[in-house]
C-alpha positions as CSV (number, residue, x, y, z in Angstrom):
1,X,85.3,115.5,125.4
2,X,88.5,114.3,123.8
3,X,88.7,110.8,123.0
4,X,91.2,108.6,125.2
5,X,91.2,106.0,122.6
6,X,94.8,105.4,121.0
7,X,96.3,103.0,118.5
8,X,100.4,102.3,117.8
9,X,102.0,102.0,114.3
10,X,102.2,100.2,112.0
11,X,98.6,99.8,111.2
12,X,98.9,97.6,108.4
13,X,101.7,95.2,108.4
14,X,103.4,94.2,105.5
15,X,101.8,96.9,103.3
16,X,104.2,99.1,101.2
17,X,103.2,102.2,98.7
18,X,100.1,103.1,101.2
19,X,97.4,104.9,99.2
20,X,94.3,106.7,101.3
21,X,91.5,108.2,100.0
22,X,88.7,109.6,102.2
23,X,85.2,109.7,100.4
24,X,82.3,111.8,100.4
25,X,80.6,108.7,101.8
26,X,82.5,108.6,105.0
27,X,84.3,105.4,104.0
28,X,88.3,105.4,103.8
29,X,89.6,103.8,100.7
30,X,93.1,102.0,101.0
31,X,95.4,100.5,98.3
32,X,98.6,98.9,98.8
33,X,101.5,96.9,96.2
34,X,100.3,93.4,96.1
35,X,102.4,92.8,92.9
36,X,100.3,90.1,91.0
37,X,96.6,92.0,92.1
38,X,95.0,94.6,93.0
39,X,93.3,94.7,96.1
40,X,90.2,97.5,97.3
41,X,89.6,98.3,101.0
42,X,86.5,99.9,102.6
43,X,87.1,101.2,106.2
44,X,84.7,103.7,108.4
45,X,88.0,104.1,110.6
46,X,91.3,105.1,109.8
47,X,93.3,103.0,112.5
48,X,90.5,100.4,111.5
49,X,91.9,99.7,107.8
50,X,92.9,96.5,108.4
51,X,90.0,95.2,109.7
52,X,88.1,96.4,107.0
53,X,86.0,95.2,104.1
54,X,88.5,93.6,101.3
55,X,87.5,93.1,97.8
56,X,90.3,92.0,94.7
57,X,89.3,94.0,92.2
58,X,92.0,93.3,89.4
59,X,93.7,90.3,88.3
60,X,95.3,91.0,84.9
61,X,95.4,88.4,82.2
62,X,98.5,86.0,82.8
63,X,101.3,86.5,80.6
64,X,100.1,89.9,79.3
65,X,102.5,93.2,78.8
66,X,100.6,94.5,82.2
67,X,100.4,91.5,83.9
68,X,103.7,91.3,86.3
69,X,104.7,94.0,88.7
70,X,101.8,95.4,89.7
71,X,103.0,98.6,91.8
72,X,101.6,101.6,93.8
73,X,97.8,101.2,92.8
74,X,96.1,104.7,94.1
75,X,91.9,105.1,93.8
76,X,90.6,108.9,92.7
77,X,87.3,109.9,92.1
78,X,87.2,112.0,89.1
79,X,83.9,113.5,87.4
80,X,81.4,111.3,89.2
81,X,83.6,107.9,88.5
82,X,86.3,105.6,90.1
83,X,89.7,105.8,88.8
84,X,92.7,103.3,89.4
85,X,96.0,104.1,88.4
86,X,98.5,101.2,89.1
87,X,102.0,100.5,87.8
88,X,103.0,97.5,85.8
89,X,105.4,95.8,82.9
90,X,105.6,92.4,81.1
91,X,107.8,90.9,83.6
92,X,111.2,92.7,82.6
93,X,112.9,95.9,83.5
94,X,112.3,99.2,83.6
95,X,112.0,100.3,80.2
96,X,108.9,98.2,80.2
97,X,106.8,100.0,82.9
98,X,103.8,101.8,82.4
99,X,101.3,103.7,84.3
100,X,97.4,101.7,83.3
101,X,94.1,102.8,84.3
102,X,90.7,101.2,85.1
103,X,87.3,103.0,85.6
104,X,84.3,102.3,87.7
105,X,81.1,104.5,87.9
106,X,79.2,102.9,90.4
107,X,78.8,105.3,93.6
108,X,80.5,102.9,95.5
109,X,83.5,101.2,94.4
110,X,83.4,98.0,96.0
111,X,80.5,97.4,93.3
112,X,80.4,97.1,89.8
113,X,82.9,96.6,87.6
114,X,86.1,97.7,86.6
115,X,87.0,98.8,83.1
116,X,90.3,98.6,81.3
117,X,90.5,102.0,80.0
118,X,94.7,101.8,78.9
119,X,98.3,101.7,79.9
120,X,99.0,105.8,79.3
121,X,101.5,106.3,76.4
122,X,103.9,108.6,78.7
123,X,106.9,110.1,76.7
124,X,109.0,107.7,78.7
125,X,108.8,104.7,80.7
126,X,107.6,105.4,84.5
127,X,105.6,104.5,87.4
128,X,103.8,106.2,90.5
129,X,101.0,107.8,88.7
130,X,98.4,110.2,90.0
131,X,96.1,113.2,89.1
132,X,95.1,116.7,90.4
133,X,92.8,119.1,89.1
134,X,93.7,122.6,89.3
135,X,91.7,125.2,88.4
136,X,89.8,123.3,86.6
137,X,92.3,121.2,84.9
138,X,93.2,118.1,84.8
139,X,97.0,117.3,85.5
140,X,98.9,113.9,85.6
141,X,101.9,113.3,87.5
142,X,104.5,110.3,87.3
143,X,108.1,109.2,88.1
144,X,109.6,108.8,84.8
145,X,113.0,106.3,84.3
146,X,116.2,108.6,83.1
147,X,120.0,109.8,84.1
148,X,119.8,113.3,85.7
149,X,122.9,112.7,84.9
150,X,122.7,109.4,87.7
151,X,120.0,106.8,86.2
152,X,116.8,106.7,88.4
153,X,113.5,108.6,88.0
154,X,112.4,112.2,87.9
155,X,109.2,113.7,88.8
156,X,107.0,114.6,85.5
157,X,103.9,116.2,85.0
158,X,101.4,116.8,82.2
159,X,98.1,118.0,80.8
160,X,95.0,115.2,80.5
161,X,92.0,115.6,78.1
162,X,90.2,112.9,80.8
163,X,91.2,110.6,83.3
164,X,92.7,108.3,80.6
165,X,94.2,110.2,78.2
166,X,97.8,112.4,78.2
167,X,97.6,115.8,76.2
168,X,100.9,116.8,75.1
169,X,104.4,116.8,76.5
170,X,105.5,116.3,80.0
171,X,107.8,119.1,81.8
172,X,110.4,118.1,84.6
173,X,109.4,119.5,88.0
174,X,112.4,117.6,90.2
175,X,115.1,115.3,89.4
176,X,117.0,113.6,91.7
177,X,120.6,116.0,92.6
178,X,120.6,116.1,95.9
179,X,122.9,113.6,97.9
180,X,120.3,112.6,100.0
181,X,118.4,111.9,97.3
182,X,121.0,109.4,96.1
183,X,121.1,107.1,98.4
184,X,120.9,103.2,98.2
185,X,122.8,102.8,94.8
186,X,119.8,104.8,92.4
187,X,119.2,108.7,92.0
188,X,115.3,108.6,92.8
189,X,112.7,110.8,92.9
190,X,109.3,108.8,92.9
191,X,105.7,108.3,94.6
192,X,104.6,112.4,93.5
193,X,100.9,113.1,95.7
194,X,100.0,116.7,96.5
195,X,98.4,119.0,98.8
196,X,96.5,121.9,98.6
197,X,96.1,124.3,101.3
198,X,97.0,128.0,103.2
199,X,97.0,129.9,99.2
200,X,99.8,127.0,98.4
201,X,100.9,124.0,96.2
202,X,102.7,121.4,97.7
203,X,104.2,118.4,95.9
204,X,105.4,115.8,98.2
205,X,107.5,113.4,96.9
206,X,109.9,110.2,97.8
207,X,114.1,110.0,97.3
208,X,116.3,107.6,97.1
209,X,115.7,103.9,96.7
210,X,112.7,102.4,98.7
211,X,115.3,99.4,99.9
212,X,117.5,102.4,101.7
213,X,117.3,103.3,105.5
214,X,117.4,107.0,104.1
215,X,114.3,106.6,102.1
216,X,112.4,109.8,103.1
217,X,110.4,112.3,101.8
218,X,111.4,116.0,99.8
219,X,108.5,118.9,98.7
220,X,108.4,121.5,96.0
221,X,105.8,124.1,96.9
222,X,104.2,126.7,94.3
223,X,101.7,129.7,94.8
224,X,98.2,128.0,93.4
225,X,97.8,130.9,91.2
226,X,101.4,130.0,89.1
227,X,101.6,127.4,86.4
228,X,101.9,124.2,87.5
229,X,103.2,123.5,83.9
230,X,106.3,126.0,84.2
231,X,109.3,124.4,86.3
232,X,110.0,127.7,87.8
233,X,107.0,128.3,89.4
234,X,108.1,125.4,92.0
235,X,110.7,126.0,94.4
236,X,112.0,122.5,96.0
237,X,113.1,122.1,99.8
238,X,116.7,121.5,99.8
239,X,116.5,119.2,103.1
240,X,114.0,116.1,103.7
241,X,110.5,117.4,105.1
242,X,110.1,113.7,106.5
243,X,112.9,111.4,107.4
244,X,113.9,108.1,109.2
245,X,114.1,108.2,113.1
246,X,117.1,106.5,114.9
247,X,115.7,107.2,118.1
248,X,112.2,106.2,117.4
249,X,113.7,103.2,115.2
250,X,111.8,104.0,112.2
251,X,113.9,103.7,108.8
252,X,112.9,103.8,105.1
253,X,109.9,106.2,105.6
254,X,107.9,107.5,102.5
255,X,105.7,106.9,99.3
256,X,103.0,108.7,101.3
257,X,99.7,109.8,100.8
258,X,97.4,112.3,103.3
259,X,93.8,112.0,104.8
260,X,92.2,113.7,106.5
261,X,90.4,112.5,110.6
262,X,86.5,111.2,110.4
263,X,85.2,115.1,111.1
264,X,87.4,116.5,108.8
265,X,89.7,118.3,111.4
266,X,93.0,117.1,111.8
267,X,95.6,116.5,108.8
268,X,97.2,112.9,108.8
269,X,100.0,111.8,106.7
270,X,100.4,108.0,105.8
271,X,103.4,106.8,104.8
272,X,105.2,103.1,105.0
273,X,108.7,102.4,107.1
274,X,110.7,99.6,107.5
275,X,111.7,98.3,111.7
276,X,115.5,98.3,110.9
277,X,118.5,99.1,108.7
278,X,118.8,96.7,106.0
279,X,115.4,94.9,106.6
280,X,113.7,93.0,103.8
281,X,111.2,95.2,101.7
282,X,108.5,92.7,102.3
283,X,108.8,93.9,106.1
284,X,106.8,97.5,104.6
285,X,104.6,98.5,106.7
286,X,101.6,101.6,106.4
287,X,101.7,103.9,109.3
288,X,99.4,106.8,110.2
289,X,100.3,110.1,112.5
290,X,98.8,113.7,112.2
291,X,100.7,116.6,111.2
292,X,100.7,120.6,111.8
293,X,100.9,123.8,110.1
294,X,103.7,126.1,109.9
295,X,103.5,129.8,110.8
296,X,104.2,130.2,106.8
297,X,101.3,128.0,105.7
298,X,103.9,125.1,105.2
299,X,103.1,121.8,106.5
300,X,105.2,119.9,109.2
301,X,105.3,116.4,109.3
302,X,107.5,116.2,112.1
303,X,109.3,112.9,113.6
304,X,108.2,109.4,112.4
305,X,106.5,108.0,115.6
306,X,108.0,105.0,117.1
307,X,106.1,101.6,117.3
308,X,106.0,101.5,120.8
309,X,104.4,104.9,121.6
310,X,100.5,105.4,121.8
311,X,99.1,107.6,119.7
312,X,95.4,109.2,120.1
313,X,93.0,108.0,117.1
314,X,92.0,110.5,114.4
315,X,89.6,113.1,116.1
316,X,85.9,111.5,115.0
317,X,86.8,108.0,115.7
């Protein structure tokens, strides 16, 4: 029988850049900006994150050139061990953020330790950085600081030798030339995270700045058997795949990541949204909903839920 249990957005207030990684183990793994930490949470639920086991697991050295800042912190399990890749600078601008990573082998990650393994030397300044393996390689992809010809950021991607270490150039995959993609005073494209699925490639990025109502969400998709490396092997949606609701009053929606439900059969994106035009980005908040499949193998993410509206819970919970 189908549950008749439900839940309403947001499920974590106050929680911007939403990372969610479901385990092997059956645990959810959820990392959020916190700016001066970085914080680990263990969940057996989806809807259930933020009730669920906390643990700080980084507090850089004060003063030091990755001490301030710290952004977008996402937790992949790579080769047997625990990876963190987190944004951070000495305090100033953007020409002083990098992309740093900490290791942990313990089977579960709330254990252990966690190992400085280096802020990656990226050909130029950037944040939002995450990794894929495809066919058997490992790739790195990050929002890197430029004018394309309008200052912002850019999507990059590149080779890696191992989870800490960048193996020759980076390639442009999308810069920010869209209007909609402009919006808020910055030409942004930020917060990269892929899927795989249906014989396709899809990279789902963020546009615009995160302090805009029109904060929302754009996708480049390529055949898996292409090069990832080659630009033209990605062709980019010229509209938003995920955008703010009016109706639903839901604004600022994006720097997602996707799950999956407890048994593994429904598809659920996560993303964070802000209650109103103009709010305060501290008002961030992660949200959950589940998404479809296209007739072309395409995803559809449909319309941002509205707060007040009760949603089923993940099949399995």
């Amino acid at each position: 029988m189908a549950s008749t249990e439900t839940f309403r957005n947001p499920i974590v207030e106050r929680a911007a850049d939403p990372w969610v990684l479901r385990h092997t183990d059956g645990n959810y793994y959820f990392m959020h900006t916190q700016s001066g930490c970085l914080e680990l949470i263990q969940s057996s639920s989806l809807t259930g994150i933020a009730q669920g086991r906390k643990k700080k697991i980084w507090v850089p050295e004060e003063g030091g050139r990755y001490s301030y800042n710290l952004w977008a912190p996402e937790i992949h399990h790579v080769n047997g061990k625990w990876y963190i890749y987190y944004t951070a600078n000495d305090g100033g601008g953007d020409e002083s953020r990098r992309i740093c990573v900490l290791e942990n082998g313990e089977d579960d990650p709330m254990e252990g330790e966690w190992t400085w393994k280096g802020a990656l030397p990226t050909p130029v300044p950037g944040l939002d950085g995450t990794v894929i393996t495809i066919q058997g390689q490992l790739y790195f992809l990050y929002a890197g600081y430029g004018h394309f010809p309008d200052y912002g950021s850019a999507i990059y991607m590149m080779r890696m030798s191992n989870p800490w270490t960048l193996e020759g150039d980076h390639v442009l995959l999308t810069a920010p030339t869209l209007e909609w993609e402009k919006q808020g005073g910055m030409a942004i494209n930020e917060g990269p995270v892929t899927l795989h699925r249906n014989g396709q490639l899809f990279l789902v990025y963020s546009a615009s700045t995160t302090w805009s109502e029109d904060y929302a969400l754009g996708m480049l998709t390529m055949e898996e058997s292409a090069d990832p490396m080659n630009p033209a092997s990605w062709s980019k949606s010229p509209v938003p795949v995920f955008r703010k609701s009016v109706e639903n009053g839901v604004y600022a929606t994006g720097h997602n990541s996707f799950t999956v439900s407890p048994d593994g059969k429904e598809d659920w994106i996560v993303y964070h949204s802000l209650p109103e035009p103009g709010a305060d980005t501290g008002l961030r908040a992660t949200c959950i909903q589940k998404f479809a499949w296209n007739p072309d193998g395409t995803p559809n993410f449909g319309v941002p839920v509205s707060s007040t509206q009760d949603v089923a819970v993940p099949s399995g919970e």
